[in-house]
C-alpha positions in Angstrom: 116.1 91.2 177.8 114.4 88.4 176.1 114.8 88.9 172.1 111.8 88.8 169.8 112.3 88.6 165.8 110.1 90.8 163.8 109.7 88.3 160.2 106.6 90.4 158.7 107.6 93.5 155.8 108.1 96.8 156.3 106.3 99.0 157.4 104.7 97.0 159.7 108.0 96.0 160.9 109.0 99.0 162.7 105.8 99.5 163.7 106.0 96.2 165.7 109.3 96.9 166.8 108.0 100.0 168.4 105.2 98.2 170.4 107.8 95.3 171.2 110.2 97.8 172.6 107.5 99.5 174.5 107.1 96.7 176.3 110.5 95.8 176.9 111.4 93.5 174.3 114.6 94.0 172.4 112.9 93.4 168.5 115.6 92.1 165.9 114.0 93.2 162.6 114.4 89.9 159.6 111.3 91.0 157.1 111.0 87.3 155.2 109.1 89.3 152.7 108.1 92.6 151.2 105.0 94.4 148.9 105.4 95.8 145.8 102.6 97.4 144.0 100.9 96.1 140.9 99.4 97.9 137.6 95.6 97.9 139.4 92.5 98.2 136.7 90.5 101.1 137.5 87.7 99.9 135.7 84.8 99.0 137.9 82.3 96.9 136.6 79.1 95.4 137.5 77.8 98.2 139.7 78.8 96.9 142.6 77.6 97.4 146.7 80.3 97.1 148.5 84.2 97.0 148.6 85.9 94.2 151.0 89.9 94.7 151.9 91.3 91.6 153.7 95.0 93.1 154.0 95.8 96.7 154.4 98.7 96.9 151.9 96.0 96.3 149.6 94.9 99.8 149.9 98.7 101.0 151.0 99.4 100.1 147.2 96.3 100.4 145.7 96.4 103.9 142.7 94.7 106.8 143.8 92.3 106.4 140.8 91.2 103.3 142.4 90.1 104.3 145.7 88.8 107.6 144.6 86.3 105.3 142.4 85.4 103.3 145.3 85.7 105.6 148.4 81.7 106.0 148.8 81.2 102.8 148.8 80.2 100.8 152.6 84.2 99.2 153.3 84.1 95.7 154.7 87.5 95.2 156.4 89.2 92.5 157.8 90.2 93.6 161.4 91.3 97.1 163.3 94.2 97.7 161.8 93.6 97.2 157.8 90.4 99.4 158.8 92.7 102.1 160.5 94.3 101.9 156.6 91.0 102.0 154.7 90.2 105.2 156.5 93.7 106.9 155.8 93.3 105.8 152.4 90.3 107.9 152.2 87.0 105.5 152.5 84.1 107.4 153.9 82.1 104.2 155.6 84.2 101.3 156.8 83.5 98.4 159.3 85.6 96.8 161.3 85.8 93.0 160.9 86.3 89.9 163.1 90.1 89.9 161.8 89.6 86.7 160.1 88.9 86.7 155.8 86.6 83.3 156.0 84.9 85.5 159.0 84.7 88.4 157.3 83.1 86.8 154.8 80.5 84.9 156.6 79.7 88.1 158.1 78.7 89.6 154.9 77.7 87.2 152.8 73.8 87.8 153.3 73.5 91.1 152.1 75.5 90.2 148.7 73.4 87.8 147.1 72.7 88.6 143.4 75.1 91.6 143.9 78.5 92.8 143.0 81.4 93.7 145.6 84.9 94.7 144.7 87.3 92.9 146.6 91.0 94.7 146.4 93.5 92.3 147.5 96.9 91.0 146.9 98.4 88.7 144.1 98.7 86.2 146.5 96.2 85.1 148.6 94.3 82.4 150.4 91.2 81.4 148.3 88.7 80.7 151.2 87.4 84.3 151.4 86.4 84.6 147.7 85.0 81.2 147.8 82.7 81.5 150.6 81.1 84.9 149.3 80.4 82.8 145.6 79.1 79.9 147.7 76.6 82.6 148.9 76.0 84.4 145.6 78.0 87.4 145.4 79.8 88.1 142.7 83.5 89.2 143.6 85.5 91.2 141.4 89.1 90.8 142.8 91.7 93.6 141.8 95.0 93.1 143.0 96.9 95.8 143.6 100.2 94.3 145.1 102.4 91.4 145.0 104.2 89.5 148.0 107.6 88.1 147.5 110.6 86.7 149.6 113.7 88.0 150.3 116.7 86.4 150.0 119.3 86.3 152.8 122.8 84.2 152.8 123.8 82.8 156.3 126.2 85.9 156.3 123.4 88.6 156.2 121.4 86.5 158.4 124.0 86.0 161.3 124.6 89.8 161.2 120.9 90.6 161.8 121.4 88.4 164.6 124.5 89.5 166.0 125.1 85.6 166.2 122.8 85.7 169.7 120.2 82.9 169.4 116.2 84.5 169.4 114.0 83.8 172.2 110.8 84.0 170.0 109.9 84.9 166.5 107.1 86.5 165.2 105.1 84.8 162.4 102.2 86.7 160.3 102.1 85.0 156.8 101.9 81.2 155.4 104.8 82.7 152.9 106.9 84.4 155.7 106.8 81.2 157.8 107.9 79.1 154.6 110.8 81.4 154.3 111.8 81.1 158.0 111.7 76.8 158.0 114.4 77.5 154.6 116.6 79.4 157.5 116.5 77.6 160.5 117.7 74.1 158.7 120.8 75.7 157.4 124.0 74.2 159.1 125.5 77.7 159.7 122.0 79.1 161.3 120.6 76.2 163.5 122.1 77.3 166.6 120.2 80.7 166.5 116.8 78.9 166.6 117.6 75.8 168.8 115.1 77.0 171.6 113.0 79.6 169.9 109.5 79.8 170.5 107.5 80.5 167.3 104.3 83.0 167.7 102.0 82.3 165.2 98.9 84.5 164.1 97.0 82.1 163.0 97.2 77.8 162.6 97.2 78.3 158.9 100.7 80.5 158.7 102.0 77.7 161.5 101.8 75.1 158.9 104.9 75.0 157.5 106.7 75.0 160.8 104.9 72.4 162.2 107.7 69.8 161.3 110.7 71.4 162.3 109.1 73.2 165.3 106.8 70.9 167.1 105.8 71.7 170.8 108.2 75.3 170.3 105.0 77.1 168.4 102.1 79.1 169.9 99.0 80.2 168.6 97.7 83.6 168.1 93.9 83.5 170.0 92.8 85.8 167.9 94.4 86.5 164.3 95.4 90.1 165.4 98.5 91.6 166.6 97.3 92.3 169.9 97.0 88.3 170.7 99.9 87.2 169.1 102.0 90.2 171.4 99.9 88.8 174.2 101.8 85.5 174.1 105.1 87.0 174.5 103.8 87.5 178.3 103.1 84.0 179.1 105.4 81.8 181.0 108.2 80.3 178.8 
């Protein structure tokens, strides 16, 4: 049974192992990373139109104070699945986006000119999709309601995960997470676990940082959604 790490937090990491297992995968769960909530202003200001969530643990940590302000509000979010969150979460109207920020933002961007939208995200985040709705004349008012950080595994804790039986593919969701993995795989005492894994990448952007030490070994996501990054695990290797 081919062998398929699982790199992105909890609780998305069960959830993937579920699906992986459904469709006979054995997943090997190594979060690189995990979410913790952040003291989120519940102040709202400059009557704004719209809310946009690019990242469903923006809304998964987000105080209930928060989204009880802004639950009437049209939702813009990024793909199915952070839209699947929005809704839980208690938004009355939300839209499902293309699954890509700089997308989503093109998407919206003419309807915002002159006018406000609250955009809850995380601490850290790429820049592009805030950028392109200024470009347009929005103005954004980003509250970030959780922070990303890595987690810290010796060659010990790693090898365990493992069961010292070498991957055939690792799953990549994150520019951070994918960092974190290139700071494993050069260690001595964990090189032979990732000598001929393939790395599945969501988008080009989190393949960045392996594109050095991986080369020809990583795939691209078509779309930046789980479905198509799952969807290379059934191609020919």
């Amino acid at each position: 049974m081919v062998r398929v790490l699982v790199t992105r937090p909890e609780p998305g990491a069960s959830r993937t192992a579920r699906r992986l297992e459904t469709l006979g995968f054995q997943p090997v769960l190594l979060p690189l990373t995990e979410t913790s909530a952040l003291p989120a202003e519940v102040t709202i200001g400059g009557d704004p139109v719209a809310v946009a969530v690019t990242s469903a643990n923006a809304v998964r940590h987000a105080p209930t104070a928060l989204i009880a302000a802004l639950a009437n509000l049209p939702c813009h979010a990024v793909g199915k699945r952070t839209a699947e969150a929005c809704r839980a979460a208690g938004f009355v109207s939300v839209t499902d986006g293309p699954g890509d920020a700089e997308a989503l933002a093109d998407t919206i961007a003419g309807g915002l000119a002159g006018k406000a939208i609250v955009y809850l995200c995380g601490r850290i985040r790429f820049p592009g999709f805030e950028q392109r709705l200024a470009a347009a004349g929005a103005h954004v008012q980003a509250i970030e309601t959780y922070d990303t950080v890595g987690i810290d595994y010796g060659d010990a804790d790693v090898v365990a995960r493992l069961s010292d039986h070498p991957v055939e593919a690792a799953l990549l969701y994150s520019v951070k997470a994918s960092a974190a993995l290139v700071k494993l795989i050069t260690r001595p005492a964990l090189q032979h676990l990732f000598e001929k894994t393939e790395f599945l990448m969501l988008s080009a952007r989190v393949a960045e940082p392996l594109d050095r030490v991986a080369g020809r070994r990583i795939q691209i996501a078509l779309q930046p959604d789980e479905d198509a990054l799952l969807a290379l695990l059934s191609q020919p290797r």
